[in-house]
C-alpha positions as CSV (number, residue, x, y, z in Angstrom):
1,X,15.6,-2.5,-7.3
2,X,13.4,-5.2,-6.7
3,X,9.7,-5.1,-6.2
4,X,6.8,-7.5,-5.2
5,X,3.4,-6.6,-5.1
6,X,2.5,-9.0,-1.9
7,X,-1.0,-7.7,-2.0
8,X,-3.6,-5.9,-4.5
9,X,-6.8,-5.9,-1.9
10,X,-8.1,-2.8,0.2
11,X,-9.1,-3.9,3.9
12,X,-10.9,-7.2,3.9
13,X,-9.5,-8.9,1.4
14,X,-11.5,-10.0,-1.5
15,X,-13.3,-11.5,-1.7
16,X,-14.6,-9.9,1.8
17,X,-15.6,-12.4,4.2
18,X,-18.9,-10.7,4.9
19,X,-19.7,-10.0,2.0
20,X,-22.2,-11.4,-0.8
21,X,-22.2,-8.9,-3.6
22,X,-21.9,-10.4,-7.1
23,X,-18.3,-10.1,-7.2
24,X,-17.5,-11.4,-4.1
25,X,-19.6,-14.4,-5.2
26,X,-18.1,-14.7,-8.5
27,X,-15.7,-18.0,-8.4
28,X,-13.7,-17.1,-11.5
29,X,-12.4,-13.8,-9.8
30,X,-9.0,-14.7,-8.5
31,X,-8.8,-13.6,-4.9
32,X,-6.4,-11.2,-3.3
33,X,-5.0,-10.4,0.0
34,X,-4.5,-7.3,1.8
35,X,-2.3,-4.6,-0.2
36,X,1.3,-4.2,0.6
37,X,4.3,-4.3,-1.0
38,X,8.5,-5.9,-0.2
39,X,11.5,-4.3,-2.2
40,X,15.0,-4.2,-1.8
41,X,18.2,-3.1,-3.4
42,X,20.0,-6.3,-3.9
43,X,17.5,-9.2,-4.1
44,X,18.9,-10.4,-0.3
45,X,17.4,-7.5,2.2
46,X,13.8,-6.9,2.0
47,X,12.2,-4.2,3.9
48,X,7.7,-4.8,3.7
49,X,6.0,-1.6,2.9
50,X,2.8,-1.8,5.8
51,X,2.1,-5.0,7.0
52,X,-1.5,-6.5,6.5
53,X,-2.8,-8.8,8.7
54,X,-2.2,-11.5,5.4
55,X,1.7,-10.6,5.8
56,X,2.3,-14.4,7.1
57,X,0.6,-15.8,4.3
58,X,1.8,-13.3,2.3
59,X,5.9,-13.7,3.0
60,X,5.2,-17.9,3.1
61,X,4.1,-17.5,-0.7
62,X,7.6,-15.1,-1.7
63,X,10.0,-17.8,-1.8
64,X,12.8,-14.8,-1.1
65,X,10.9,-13.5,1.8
66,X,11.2,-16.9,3.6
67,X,13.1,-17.8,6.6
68,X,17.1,-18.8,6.3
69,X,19.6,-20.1,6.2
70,X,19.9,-19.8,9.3
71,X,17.4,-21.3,11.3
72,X,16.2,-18.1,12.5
73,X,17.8,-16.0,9.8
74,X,15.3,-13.9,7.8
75,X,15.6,-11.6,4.6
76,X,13.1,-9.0,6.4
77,X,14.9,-6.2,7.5
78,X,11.9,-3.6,8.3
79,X,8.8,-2.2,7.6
80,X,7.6,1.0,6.5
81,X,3.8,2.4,7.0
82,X,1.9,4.7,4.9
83,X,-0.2,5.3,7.3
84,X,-1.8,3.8,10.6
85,X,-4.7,1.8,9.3
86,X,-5.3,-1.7,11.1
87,X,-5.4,-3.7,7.4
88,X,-1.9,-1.7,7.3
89,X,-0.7,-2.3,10.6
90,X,-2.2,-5.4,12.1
91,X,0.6,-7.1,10.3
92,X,2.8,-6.2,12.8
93,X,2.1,-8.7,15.7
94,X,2.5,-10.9,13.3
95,X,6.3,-10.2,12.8
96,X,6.6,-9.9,16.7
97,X,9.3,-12.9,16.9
98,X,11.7,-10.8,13.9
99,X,13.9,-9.2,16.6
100,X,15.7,-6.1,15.5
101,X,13.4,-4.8,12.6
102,X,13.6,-1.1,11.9
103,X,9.8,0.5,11.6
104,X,9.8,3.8,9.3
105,X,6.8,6.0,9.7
106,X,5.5,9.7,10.0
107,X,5.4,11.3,13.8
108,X,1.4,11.1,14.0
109,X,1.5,7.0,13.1
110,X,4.1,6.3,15.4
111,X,2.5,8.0,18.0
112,X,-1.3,6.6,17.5
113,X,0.8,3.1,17.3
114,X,2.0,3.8,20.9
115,X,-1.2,5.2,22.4
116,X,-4.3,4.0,20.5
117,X,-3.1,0.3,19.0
118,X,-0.6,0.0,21.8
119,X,1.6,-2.3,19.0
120,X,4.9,-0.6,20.3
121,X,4.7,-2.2,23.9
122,X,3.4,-4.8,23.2
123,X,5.8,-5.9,20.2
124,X,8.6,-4.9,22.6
125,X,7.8,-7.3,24.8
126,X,9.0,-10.1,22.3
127,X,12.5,-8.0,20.5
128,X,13.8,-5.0,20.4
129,X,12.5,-2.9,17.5
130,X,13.6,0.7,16.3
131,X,11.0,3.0,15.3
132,X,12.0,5.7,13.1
133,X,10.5,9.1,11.9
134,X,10.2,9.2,8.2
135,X,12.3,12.0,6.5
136,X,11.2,13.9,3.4
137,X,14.7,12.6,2.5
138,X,16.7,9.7,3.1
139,X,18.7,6.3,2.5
140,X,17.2,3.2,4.1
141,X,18.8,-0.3,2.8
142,X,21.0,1.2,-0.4
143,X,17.6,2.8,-1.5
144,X,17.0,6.8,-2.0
145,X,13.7,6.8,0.2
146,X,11.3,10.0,-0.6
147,X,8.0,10.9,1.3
148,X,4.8,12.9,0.5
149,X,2.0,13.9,2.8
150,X,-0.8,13.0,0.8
151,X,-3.8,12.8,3.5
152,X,-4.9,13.9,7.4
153,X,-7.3,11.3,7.4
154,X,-6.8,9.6,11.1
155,X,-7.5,5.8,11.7
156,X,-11.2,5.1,13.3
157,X,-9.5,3.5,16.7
158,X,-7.3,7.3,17.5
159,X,-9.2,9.0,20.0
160,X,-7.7,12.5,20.5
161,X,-7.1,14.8,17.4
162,X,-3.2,14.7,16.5
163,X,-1.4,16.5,14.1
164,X,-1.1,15.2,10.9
165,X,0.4,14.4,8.1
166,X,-1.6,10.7,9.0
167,X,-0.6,9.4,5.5
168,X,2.1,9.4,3.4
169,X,3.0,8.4,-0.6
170,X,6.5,6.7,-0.7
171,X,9.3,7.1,-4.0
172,X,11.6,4.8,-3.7
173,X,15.1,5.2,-6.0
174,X,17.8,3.0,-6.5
175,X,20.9,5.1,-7.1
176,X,22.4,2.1,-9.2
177,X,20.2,1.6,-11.6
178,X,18.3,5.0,-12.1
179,X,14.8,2.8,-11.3
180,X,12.6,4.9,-9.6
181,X,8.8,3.6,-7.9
182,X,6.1,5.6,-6.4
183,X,3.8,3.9,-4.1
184,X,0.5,5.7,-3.2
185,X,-2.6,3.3,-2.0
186,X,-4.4,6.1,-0.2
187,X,-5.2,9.5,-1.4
188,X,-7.9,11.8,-0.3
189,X,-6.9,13.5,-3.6
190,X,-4.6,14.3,-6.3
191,X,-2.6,16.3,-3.4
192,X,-0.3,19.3,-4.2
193,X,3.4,18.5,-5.4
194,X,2.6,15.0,-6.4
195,X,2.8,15.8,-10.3
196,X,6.5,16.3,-9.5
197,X,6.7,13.4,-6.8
198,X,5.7,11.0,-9.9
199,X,8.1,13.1,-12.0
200,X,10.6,10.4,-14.1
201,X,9.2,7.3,-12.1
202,X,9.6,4.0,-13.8
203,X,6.0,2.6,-12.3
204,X,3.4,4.1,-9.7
205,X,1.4,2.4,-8.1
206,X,-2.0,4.6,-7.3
207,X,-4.9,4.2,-5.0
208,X,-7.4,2.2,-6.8
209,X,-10.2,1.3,-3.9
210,X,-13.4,2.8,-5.6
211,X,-13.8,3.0,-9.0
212,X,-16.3,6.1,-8.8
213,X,-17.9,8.4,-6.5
214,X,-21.1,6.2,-5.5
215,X,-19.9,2.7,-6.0
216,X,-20.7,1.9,-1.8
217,X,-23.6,4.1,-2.0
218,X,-25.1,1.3,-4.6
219,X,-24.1,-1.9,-3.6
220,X,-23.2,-1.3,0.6
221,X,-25.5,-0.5,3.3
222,X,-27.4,3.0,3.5
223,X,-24.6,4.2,5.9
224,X,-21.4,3.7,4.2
225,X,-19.8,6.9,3.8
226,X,-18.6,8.5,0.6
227,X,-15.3,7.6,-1.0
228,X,-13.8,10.8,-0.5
229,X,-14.9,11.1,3.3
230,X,-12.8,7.4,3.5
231,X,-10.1,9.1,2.3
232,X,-9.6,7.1,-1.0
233,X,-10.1,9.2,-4.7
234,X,-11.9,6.9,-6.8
235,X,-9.7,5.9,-9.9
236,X,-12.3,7.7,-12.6
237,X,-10.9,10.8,-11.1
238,X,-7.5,9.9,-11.0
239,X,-7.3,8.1,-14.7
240,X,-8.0,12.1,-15.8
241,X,-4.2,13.0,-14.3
242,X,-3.1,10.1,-15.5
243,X,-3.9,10.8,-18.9
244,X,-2.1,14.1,-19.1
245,X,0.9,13.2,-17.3
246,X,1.6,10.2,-19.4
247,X,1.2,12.7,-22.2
248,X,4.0,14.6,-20.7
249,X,6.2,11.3,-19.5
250,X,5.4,8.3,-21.7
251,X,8.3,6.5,-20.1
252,X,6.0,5.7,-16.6
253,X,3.7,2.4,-16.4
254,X,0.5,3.4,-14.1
255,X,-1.5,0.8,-11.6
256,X,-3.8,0.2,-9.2
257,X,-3.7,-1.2,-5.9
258,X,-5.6,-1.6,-3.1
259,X,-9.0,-2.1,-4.7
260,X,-12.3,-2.6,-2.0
261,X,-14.3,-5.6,-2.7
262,X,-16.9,-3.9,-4.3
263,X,-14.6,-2.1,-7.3
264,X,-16.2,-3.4,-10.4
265,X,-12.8,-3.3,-12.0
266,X,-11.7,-6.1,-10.1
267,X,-13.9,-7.9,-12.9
268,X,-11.9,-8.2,-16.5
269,X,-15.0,-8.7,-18.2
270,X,-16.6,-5.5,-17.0
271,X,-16.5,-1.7,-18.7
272,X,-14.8,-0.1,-15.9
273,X,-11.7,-2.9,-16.3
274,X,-11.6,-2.2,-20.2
275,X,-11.8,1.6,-19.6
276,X,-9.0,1.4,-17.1
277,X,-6.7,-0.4,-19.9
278,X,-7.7,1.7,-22.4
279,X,-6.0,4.3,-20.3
280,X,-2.9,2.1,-20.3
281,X,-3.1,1.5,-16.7
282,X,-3.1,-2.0,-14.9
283,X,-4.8,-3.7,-12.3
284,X,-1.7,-6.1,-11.4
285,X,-2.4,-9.6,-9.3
286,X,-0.8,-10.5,-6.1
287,X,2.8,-11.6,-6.8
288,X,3.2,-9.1,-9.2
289,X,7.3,-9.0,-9.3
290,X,9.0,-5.7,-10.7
291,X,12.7,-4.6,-11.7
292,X,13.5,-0.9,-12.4
């Protein structure tokens, strides 16, 4: 199983467009795109998991993402969403010309793609896409695909109140090799059953958007809302579960993804960064390539 992290950043990028804080600012920071991830089973069929509005940028820098041999052959075989967020989604009229892609997600983020960010109509205007409902269990591509509700946290833009789950962690095994990868980039919390859904995984890859509980509060506006209201656990409340469970299964390498612009850890020189490593955990750079 093949892996490539095609992007590290939470919604916005960093640095942030709009954005001044000292990190932004800081030059030396190497800058990262909107988080996502390709994988496949044998190097030649990729399927993206979501699809950030840098996805164009993002498949033009992965030399085995790229278009061929054909002149209108492409590796990219589908997508599947975690959840319905735009810097998760937008992606997606961006891949309107790739006929035939197969689009995996859960019921509620199919649905608010249909009715709320009319992408379904209007991507079916260009090809003929299949949208499929994500099974707790299932083989997509030569890949064991696994699901988790993790959060009901709905996207901004949904209007009615629709049953959840809204997002969802992926495990993703490869039946040839044994590799086993767990991606989460949004959790409300450390949900129920997701000790075992990390159980014997080669590398997770964990939400990492705040670093603690009042980072927006101190360096956003006076009405940001609280990390946990966002739906995103900040990592100095995660790093405690990973600590006991690599305790228990030494074997897994931990990271984070999907970091906000204003997550000091995005700095190497800060304390937050060193305490993070000190926990044996990563903060991996776009690009990051992986083989379990």
């Amino acid at each position: 199983m093949k892996v490539i992290l095609l992007g590290t950043a939470a919604g916005g990028g960093f640095p942030q467009w709009n954005c001044a804080c000292a990190t932004c600012a800081d030059p030396t920071l190497p800058p990262r795109t909107q988080d996502g991830l390709a994988i496949s089973a044998d190097g030649s069929n990729w399927y993206l998991v979501n699809a950030s509005p840098d996805i164009r940028t993002q498949i033009l820098a992965t030399p085995v993402l790229r278009a061929g041999p054909g002149l209108r052959e492409t590796p990219i075989r589908g997508v599947f969403l975690t959840d319905a967020e735009l810097d998760h989604t937008l992606g997606l009229m961006m891949l309107r010309e790739g006929a035939g892609l197969d689009v995996h997600a859960p019921p509620a983020v199919l649905a608010a793609l249909r009715d709320d960010f009319a992408v379904r109509p209007m991507v079916g205007r260009y090809g003929a896409w299949t949208w499929s409902t994500v099974n707790s269990d299932q083989y997509v591509g030569g890949l064991r695909v696994k699901v988790l509700a993790v959060s009901n946290k709905q996207p901004k833009y949904v209007t009615g109140a629709a049953a959840g789950p809204w997002v969802v962690a992926y495990r993703f095994e490869d039946p040839a090799t044994g590799g086993v990868l767990v991606y989460a980039p949004c959790l409300a919390s450390w949900p129920e059953g997701f000790d075992e859904f990390v159980d014997g995984a080669a590398y997770v890859l964990l939400d990492g958007t705040f670093y603690d509980g009042g980072e927006l509060a101190a360096k956003a506006d006076a009405t940001s809302k609280a990390q946990t209201v966002m739906g995103h656990l900040p990592i100095e409340a995660s790093l405690d579960h990973i600590r006991k469970l690599s305790a228990a299964q030494p074997g897994t390498a931990w990271s984070y993804t999907h970091l906000n612009n204003t997550n000091p850890a995005l700095n190497p020189a800060t304390v937050q960064y060193a305490g993070i490593r000190a926990a044996g955990v990563k903060v991996p750079p776009d690009g990051t390539a992986l083989e379990l």
